[in-house]
C-alpha positions in Angstrom: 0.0 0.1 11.5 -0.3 -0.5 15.0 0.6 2.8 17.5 1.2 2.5 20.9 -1.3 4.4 23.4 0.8 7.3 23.9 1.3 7.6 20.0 -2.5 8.4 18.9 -2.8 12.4 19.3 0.5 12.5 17.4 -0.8 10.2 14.5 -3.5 13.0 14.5 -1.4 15.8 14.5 0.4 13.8 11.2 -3.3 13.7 9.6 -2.7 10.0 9.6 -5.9 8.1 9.0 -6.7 6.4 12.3 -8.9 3.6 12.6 -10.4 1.4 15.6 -12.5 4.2 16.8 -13.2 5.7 19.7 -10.6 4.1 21.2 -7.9 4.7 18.1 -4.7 2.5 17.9 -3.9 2.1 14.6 -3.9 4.0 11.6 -4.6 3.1 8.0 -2.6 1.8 5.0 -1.8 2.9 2.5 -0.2 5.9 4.4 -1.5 9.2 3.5 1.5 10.8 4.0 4.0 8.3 2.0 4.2 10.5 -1.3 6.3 10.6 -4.0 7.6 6.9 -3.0 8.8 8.9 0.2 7.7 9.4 3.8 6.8 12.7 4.3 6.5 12.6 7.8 9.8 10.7 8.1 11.9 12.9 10.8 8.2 12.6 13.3 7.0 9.6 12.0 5.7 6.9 15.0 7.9 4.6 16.5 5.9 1.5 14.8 7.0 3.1 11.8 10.5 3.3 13.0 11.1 -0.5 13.7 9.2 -1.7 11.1 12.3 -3.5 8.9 10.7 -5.1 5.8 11.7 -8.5 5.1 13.8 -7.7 2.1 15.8 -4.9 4.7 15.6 -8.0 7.1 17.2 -10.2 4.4 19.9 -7.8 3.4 21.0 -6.7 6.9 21.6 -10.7 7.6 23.8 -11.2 4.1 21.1 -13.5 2.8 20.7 -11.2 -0.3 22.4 -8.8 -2.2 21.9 -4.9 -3.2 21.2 -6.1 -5.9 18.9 -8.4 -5.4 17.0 -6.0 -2.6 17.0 -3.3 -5.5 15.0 -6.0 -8.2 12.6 -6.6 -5.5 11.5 -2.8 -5.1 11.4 -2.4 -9.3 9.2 -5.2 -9.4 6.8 -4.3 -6.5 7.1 -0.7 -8.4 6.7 -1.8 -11.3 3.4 -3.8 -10.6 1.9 -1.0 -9.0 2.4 0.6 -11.4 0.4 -1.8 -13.5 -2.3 -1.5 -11.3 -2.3 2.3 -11.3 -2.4 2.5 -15.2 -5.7 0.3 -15.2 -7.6 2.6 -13.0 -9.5 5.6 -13.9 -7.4 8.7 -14.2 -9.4 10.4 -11.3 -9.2 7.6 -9.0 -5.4 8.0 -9.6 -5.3 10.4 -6.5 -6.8 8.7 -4.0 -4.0 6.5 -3.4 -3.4 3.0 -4.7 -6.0 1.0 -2.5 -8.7 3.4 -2.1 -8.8 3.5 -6.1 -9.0 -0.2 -6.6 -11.9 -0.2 -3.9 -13.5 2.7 -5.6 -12.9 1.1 -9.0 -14.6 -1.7 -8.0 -17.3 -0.3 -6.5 -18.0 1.6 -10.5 -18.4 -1.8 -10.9 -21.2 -3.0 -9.2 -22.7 -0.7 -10.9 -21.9 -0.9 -14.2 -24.3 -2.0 -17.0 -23.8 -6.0 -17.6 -23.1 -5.8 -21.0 -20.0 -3.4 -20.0 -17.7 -6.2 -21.3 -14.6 -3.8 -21.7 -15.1 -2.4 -17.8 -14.9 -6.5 -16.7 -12.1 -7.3 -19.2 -10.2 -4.1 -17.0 -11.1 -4.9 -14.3 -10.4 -8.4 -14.1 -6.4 -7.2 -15.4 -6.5 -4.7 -12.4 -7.4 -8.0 -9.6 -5.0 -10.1 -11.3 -2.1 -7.6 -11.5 -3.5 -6.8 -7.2 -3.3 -10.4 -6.1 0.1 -10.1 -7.6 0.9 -7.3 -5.8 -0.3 -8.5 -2.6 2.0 -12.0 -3.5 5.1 -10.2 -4.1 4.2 -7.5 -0.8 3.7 -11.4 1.3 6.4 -12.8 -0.2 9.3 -10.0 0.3 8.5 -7.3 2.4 5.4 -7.7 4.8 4.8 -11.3 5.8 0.9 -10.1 6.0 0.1 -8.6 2.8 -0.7 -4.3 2.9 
């Protein structure tokens, strides 16, 4: 997420994970302090924050979709990251989603070659994270997370 100049020492006061070093204007997703499906920085958090409208939000404001059609599209992103989260290792769980696929991966490399139940996992966890990143493209971010 992209922070304006003024925005940095704040970002750091909000432990958010800032990246582009030493000259810092950006911080990392997934957010650190989005937990519980919630923003727990929500009342401070940075303007980019702030004006970022999803597409789906985008779509709904204009009356080119429904509630209910807004509401399927959060169950099923939900529901595939779900997916994704029951596939990793229970103590990768708490890293947050993208830093235990990375780290799952990474177990991995490795792993013994004859682990044929670690690649028949894994390979559900990538398939079930392109189609997260899809449906993210598709009808929130434009970009992918």
């Amino acid at each position: 997420m992209r922070l304006a100049e003024d925005e940095v020492e704040h970002a750091r006061s909000l432990r958010l994970p800032l990246l582009g070093e030493p000259t810092p204007h950006h911080f990392g997703l997934p957010c650190p302090a989005h937990r519980g499906g919630r923003c727990s920085v929500y009342t401070e958090r940075p303007r980019a924050c702030r004006s970022f409208v999803c597409l789906t939000l985008a779509a709904l404001e204009a009356g080119d979709i429904d509630n209910a059609e807004a509401d399927r599209r959060v169950a099923k992103l939900r529901e595939i990251a779900d997916r994704v989260r029951s596939g990793l290792p229970d103590e990768g769980r708490s890293l947050g989603l993208w830093a235990a696929v990375a780290r799952f991966s990474d177990e991995g490399e490795n792993a013994d070659d004859g682990d044929e139940a670690w690649r028949v996992r894994h390979s559900a966890v990538l398939l079930d994270v392109l189609e997260l990143e899809h449906q993210c493209r598709r009808h929130f971010t434009a970009r992918g997370w």
